[in-house]
C-alpha positions, -999 to +999 in steps of 0.1 A: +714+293+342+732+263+334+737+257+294+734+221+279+767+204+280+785+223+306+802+211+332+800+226+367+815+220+400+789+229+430+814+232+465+805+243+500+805+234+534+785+203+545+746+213+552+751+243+527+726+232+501+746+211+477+728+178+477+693+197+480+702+219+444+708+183+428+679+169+448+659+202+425+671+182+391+659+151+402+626+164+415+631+150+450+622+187+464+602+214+446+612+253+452+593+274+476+596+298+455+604+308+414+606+280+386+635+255+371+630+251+336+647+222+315+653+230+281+625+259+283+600+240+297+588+237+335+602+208+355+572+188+358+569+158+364+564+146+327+599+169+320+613+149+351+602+111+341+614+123+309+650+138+322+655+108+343+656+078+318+687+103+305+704+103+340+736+093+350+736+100+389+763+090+409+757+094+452+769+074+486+731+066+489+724+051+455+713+018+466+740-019+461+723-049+463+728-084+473+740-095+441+763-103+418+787-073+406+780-079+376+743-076+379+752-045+404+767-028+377+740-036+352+713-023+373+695+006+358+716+003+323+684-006+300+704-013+273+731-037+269+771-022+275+804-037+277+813-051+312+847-057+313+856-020+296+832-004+325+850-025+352+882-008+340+867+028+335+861+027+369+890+014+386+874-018+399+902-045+378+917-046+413+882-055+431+872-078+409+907-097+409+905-105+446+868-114+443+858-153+448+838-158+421+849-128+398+817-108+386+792-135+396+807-127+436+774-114+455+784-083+472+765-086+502+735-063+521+745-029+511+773-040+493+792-051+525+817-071+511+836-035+493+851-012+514+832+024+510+853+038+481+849+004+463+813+006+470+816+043+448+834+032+423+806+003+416+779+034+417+802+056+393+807+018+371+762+016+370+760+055+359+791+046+330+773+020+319+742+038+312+739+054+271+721+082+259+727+102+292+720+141+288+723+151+328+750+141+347+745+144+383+780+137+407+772+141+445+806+134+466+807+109+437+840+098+451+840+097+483+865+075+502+888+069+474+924+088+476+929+120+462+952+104+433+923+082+423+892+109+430+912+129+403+913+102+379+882+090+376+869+126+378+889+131+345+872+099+331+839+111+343+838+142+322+853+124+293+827+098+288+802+125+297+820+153+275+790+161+258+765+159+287+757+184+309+777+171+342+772+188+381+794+180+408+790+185+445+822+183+468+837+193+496+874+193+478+884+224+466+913+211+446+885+188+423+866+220+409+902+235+395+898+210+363+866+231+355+854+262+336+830+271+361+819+267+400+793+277+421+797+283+457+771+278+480+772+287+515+734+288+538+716+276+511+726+304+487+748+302+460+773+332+470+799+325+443+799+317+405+827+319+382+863+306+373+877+284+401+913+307+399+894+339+402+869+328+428 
């Protein structure tokens, strides 16, 4: 049981069952067996269309398109948001300054022309500038960026999303110490759950 508004580090090896619990939120997989309720009711699909339009999800496999980053970052906002402040919240002032043509600079198939850590800081930039988000879901959100930098924009993460309901997946153990609460999950069990100094 997860209560609205708390934030919770998931960690475990890779294969363990991470991604596939976050995969449950999103309704990508369905259980075998028992039920996941959202606010009391029963994640259906009406509960998940619903749950989705209030979704920030940050991923490696969230989709960059041939575009401009600017209309990279607005993908998915439905709403309009400030630009230039998201660019900053998510540390991308230094990609955009070596850019060609600034925002309007396509970023190639799959976003080939970032590196993999700039790439993930334009996914974490697309889930910042979506409003009204209630579920928060952070899967390796940061993955290729440097420690210094993962920690960072982990702290921004939970500050813009202070009153959201935020999970995060990793494989760093040092990320979940900045939270109340982990789970560990280890063969597709969740083995663990508690304060990351106890556990």
């Amino acid at each position: 049981s997860i209560a609205a508004g708390e934030h919770v580090a998931i960690v475990g090896p890779s294969g363990a069952g991470k991604s596939t619990l976050l995969g449950l939120l999103l309704g990508w997989h369905h259980p075998a067996r028992g039920k996941i309720e959202v606010g009391g009711a029963p994640l259906d699909a009406s509960v998940i269309a619903a749950l989705r339009r209030r979704t920030a999800w940050v991923d490696p496999a969230v989709q960059l398109w041939n575009d401009s980053l600017a209309s990279n970052l607005a993908y998915g906002a439905g709403c309009a948001f400030d630009l230039g402040a998201t660019v900053v919240a998510a540390g991308l002032d230094g990609v955009l300054a070596r850019l060609p043509e600034g925002m309007q600079t396509r970023l190639g198939e799959g976003g080939a022309l970032v590196s993999g850590g700039e790439g993930q800081r334009v996914r974490f930039g697309r889930a910042l500038a979506r409003r009204d988000v209630a579920l928060v879901v952070l899967d390796e959100p940061f993955r290729g960026i440097d420690r210094a930098r993962r920690r960072a924009l982990l702290a921004a993460a939970r500050a813009h999303w202070r009153g959201a309901t935020l999970l995060c997946a990793t494989h760093d153990l040092a990320e979940t110490r900045a939270f109340d609460r982990v789970l560990v999950i280890e063969g597709g069990r969740i083995t663990e759950d508690g304060i990351p100094t106890e556990l």
